[in-house]
Structures are given as structure tokens and as C-alpha cells.
DRENDO-223360 format. One record per residue (C-alpha): residue number from 1; residue in three letters; z, y, x. Coordinates in steps of 0.001 Angstrom, whole numbers. Layout:
REM DRENDO-223360
{i: NUM, aa: ala, c3: Z, c2: Y, c1: X}
...
//
This chain:
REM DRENDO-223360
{i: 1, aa: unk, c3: 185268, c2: 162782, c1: 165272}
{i: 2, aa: unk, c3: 188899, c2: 163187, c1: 164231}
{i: 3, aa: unk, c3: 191083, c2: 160781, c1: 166270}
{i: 4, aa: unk, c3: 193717, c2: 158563, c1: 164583}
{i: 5, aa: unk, c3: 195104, c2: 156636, c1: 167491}
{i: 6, aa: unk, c3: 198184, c2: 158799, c1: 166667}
{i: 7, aa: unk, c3: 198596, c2: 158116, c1: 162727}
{i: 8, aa: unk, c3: 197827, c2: 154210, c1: 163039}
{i: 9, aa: unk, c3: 200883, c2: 154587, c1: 166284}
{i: 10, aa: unk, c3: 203488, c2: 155829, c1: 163933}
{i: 11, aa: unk, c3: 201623, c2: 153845, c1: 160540}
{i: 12, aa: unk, c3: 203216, c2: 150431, c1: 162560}
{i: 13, aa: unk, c3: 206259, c2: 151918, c1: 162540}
{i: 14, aa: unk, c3: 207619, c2: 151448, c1: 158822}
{i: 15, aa: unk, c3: 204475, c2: 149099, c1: 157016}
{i: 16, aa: unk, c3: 202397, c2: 152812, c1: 156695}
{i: 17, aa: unk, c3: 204887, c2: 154507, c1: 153982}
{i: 18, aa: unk, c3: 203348, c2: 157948, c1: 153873}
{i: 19, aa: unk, c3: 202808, c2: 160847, c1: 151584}
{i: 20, aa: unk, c3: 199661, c2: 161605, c1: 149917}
{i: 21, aa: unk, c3: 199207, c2: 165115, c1: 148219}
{i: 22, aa: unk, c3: 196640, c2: 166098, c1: 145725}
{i: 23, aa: unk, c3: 195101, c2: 169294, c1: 144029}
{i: 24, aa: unk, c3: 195930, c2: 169068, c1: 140185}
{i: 25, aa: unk, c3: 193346, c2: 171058, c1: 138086}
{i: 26, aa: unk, c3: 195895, c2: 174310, c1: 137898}
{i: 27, aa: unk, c3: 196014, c2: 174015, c1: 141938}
{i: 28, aa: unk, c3: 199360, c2: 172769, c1: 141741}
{i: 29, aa: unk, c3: 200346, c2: 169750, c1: 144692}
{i: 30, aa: unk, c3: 200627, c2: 166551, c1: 143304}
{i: 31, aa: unk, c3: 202370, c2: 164277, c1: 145994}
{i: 32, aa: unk, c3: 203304, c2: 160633, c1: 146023}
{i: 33, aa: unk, c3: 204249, c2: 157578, c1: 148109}
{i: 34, aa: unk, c3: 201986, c2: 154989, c1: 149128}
{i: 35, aa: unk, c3: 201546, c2: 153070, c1: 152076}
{i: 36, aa: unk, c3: 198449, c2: 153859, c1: 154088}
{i: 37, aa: unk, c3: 196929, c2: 152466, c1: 157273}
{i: 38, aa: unk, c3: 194057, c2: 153342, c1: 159884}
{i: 39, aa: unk, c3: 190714, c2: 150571, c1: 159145}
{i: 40, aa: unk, c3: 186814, c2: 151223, c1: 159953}
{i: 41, aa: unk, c3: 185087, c2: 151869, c1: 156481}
{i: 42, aa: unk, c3: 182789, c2: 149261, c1: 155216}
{i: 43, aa: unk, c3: 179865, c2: 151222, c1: 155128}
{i: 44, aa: unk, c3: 179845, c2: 153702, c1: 158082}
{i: 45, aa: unk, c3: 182342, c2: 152006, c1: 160349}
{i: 46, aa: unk, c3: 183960, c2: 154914, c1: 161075}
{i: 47, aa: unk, c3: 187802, c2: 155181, c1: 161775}
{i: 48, aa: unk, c3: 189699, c2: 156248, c1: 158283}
{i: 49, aa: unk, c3: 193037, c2: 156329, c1: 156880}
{i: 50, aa: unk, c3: 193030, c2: 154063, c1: 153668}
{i: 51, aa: unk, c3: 195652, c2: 153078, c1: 150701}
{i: 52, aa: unk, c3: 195377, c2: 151344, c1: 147839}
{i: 53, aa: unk, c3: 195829, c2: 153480, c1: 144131}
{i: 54, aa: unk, c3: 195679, c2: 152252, c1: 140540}
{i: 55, aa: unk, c3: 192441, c2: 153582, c1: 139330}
{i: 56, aa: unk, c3: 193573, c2: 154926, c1: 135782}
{i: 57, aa: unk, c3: 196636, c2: 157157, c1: 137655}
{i: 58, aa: unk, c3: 196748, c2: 160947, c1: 138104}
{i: 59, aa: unk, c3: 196239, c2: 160976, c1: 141667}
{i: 60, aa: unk, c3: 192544, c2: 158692, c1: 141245}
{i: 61, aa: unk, c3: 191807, c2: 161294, c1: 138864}
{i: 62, aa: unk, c3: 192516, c2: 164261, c1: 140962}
{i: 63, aa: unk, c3: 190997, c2: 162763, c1: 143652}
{i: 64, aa: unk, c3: 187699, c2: 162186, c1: 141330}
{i: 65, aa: unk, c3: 187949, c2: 166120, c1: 140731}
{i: 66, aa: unk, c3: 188977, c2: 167373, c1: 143564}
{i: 67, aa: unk, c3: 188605, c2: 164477, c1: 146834}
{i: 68, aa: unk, c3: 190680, c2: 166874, c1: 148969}
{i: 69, aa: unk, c3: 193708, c2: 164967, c1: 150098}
{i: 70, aa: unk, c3: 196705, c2: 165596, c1: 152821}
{i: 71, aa: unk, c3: 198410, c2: 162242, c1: 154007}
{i: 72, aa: unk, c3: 201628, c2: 162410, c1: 156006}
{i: 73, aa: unk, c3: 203017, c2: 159049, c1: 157441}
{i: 74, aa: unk, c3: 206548, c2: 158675, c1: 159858}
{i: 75, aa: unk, c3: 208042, c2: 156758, c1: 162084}
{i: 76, aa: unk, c3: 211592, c2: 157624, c1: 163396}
{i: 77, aa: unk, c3: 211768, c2: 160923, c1: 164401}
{i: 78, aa: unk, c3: 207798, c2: 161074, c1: 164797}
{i: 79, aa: unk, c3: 205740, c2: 161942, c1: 161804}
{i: 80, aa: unk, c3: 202140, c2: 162054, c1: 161894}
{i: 81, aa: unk, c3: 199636, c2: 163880, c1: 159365}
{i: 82, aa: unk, c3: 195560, c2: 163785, c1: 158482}
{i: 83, aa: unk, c3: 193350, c2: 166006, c1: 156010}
{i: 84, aa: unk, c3: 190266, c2: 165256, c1: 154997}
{i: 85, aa: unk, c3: 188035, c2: 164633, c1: 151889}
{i: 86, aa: unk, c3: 188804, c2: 161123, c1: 149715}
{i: 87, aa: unk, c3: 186354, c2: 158106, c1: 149122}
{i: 88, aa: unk, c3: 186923, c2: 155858, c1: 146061}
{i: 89, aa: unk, c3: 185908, c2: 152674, c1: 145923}
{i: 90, aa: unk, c3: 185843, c2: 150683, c1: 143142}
{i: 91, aa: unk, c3: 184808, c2: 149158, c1: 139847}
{i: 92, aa: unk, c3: 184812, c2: 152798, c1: 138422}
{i: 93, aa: unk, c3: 183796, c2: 154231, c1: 141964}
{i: 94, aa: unk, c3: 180882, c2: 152512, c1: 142832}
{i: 95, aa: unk, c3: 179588, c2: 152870, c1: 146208}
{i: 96, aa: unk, c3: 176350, c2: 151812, c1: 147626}
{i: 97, aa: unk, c3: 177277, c2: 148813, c1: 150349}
{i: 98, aa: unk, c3: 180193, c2: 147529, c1: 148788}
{i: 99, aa: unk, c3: 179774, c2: 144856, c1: 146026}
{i: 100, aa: unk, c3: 182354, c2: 143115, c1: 144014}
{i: 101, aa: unk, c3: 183158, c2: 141243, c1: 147109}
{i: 102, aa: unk, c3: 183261, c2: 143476, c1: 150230}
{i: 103, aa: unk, c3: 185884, c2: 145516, c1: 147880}
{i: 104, aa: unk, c3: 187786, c2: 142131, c1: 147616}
{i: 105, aa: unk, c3: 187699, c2: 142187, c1: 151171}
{i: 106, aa: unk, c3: 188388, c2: 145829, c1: 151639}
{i: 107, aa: unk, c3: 191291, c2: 145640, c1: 149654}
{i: 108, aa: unk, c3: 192937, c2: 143150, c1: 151825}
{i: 109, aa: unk, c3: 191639, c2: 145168, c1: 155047}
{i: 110, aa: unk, c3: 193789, c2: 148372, c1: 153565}
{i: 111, aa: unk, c3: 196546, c2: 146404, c1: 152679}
{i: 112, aa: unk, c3: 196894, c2: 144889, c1: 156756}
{i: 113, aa: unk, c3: 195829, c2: 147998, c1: 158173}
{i: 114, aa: unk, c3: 199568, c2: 149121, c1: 156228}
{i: 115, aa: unk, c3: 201382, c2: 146392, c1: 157886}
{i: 116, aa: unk, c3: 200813, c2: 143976, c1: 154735}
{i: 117, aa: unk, c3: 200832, c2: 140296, c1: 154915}
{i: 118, aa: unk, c3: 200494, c2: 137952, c1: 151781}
{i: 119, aa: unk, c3: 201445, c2: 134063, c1: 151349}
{i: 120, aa: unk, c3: 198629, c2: 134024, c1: 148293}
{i: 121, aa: unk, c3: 195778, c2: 136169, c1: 148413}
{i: 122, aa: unk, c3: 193923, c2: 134825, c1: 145636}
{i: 123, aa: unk, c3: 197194, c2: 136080, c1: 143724}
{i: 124, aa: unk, c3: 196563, c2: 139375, c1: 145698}
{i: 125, aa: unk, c3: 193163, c2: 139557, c1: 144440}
{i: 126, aa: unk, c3: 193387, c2: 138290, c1: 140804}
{i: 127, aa: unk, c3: 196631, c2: 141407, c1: 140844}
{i: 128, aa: unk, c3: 193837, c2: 144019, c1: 142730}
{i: 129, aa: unk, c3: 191200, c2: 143249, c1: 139840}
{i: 130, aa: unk, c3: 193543, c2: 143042, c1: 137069}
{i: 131, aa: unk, c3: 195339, c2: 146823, c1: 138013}
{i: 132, aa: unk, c3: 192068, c2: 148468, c1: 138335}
{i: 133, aa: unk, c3: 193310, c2: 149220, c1: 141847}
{i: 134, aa: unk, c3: 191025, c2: 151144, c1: 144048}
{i: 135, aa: unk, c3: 190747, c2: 152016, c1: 147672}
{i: 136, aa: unk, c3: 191101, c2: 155010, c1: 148869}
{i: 137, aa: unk, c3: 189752, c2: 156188, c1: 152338}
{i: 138, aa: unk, c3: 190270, c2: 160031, c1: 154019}
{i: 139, aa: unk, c3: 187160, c2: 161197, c1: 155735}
{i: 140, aa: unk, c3: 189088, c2: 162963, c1: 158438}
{i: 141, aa: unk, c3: 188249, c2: 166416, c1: 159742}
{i: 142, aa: unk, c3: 192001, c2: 167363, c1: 160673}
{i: 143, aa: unk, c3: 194909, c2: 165541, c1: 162587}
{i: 144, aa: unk, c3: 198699, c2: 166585, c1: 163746}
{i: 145, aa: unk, c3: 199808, c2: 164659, c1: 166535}
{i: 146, aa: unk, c3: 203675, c2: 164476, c1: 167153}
{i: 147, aa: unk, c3: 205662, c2: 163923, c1: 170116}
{i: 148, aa: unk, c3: 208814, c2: 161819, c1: 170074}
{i: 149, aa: unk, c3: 211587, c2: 163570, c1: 168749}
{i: 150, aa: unk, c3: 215201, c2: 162624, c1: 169295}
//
């Protein structure tokens, strides 16, 4: 088992802003910004690094073709990186163990795990459903730990 104690260190750093890159079809990178954090997943409870995606973008639909996913996250002069395969989860990613309402839940667990907090979360969930947002969670074979740089 890959450990994360590392990535979730720096995730608390700066609310888990990170960079995700992704295999387009011509094996081109695809990278963007999202904000990821370090939560058990609902069905194995195994440590993963999640984020939260709109499920009709280019990066769900790489991911759909090709779950192979880098994430980099960092902190200050500390930067911390994991590689693994990708999970979706959602209305369009079904996955055995998670109804309707454990991805409610999940949702919210990925969006803490990033540093999130939320004054409404029904408004959180009713904006979740209506997005066709998705989670996103990196089995993890691969981890760079960082020492403090200054």
C-alpha cells in the first residue's frame, strides 16, 4: 500500500490546489487544476487521493478511456505527487456500493478532505447533482515525498 501521509501533509497547506494530468487519445498530457484531498473510499476503505470533476468535461472523458492519472499538489516550497489508476463515481459511473446517497455523501467527504467547508450543503448538493459532478479517486501505486525546501 502506497502511503499518502505525505500528500494529505502538504494537501492542508493551500485547501488541496493540485494538478491533475491526463492521457488524451493522441497520448498528448492534458493537465488541469483542481483541488484534491486524501479520504478512505466508500467501498474498500482504502486511503485515496480524491477531487471532484464535472462529468461531461475532457478530463472525465479521458479518464473513462484511459483511468491513468498523475496528481501533483504544493505547499510552500514542498510539493508532493501520486500516480495511480482513476475511479469515477457517479450518475454516469456507477459503482457497486455507492447509491444516490453515499455519492451525496462522498461528494462532501472529497470536498473536506480539500480543506472545503460550506454554510449550505443542501445548496452544495442540489449544485453537485445539477453539474453532473463526479468524484474522482486515484488508486495509488506511486508516491514522491518532498522534504522542506527553503
Amino acid at each position: 500500500m502506497v502511503d499518502l501521509s505525505n500528500f494529505a501533509r502538504v494537501v492542508a497547506k493551500d485547501t488541496g490546489l493540485s494538478i491533475v494530468s491526463t492521457l488524451r487519445a493522441n497520448g498528448t498530457i492534458q493537465s488541469s487544476l483542481v483541488n484534491a484531498g486524501v479520504l478512505d473510499h466508500p467501498v474498500t476503505g482504502e486511503p485515496v487521493v480524491g477531487f471532484v470533476a464535472v462529468g461531461g468535461t475532457r478530463k472525465a472523458a479521458n479518464l473513462r478511456e484511459r483511468p491513468r492519472i498523475t496528481v501533483a499538489v504544493r505547499g510552500g516550497w514542498e510539493y508532493a505527487v501520486v500516480e495511480g489508476d482513476a475511479q469515477l463515481i457517479g450518475s454516469e459511473d456507477p459503482v457497486p456500493g455507492v447509491d444516490a446517497e453515499r455519492l451525496r455523501v462522498l461528494l462532501r467527504e472529497i470536498f473536506t478532505a480539500c480543506g472545503g467547508t460550506h454554510e449550505d450543503w443542501g445548496a452544495y448538493d442540489r449544485a453537485m447533482v445539477d453539474e453532473g459532478r463526479v468524484a474522482v479517486l486515484i488508486h495509488p501505486d506511486r508516491a514522491y515525498p518532498t522534504a522542506p525546501r527553503g
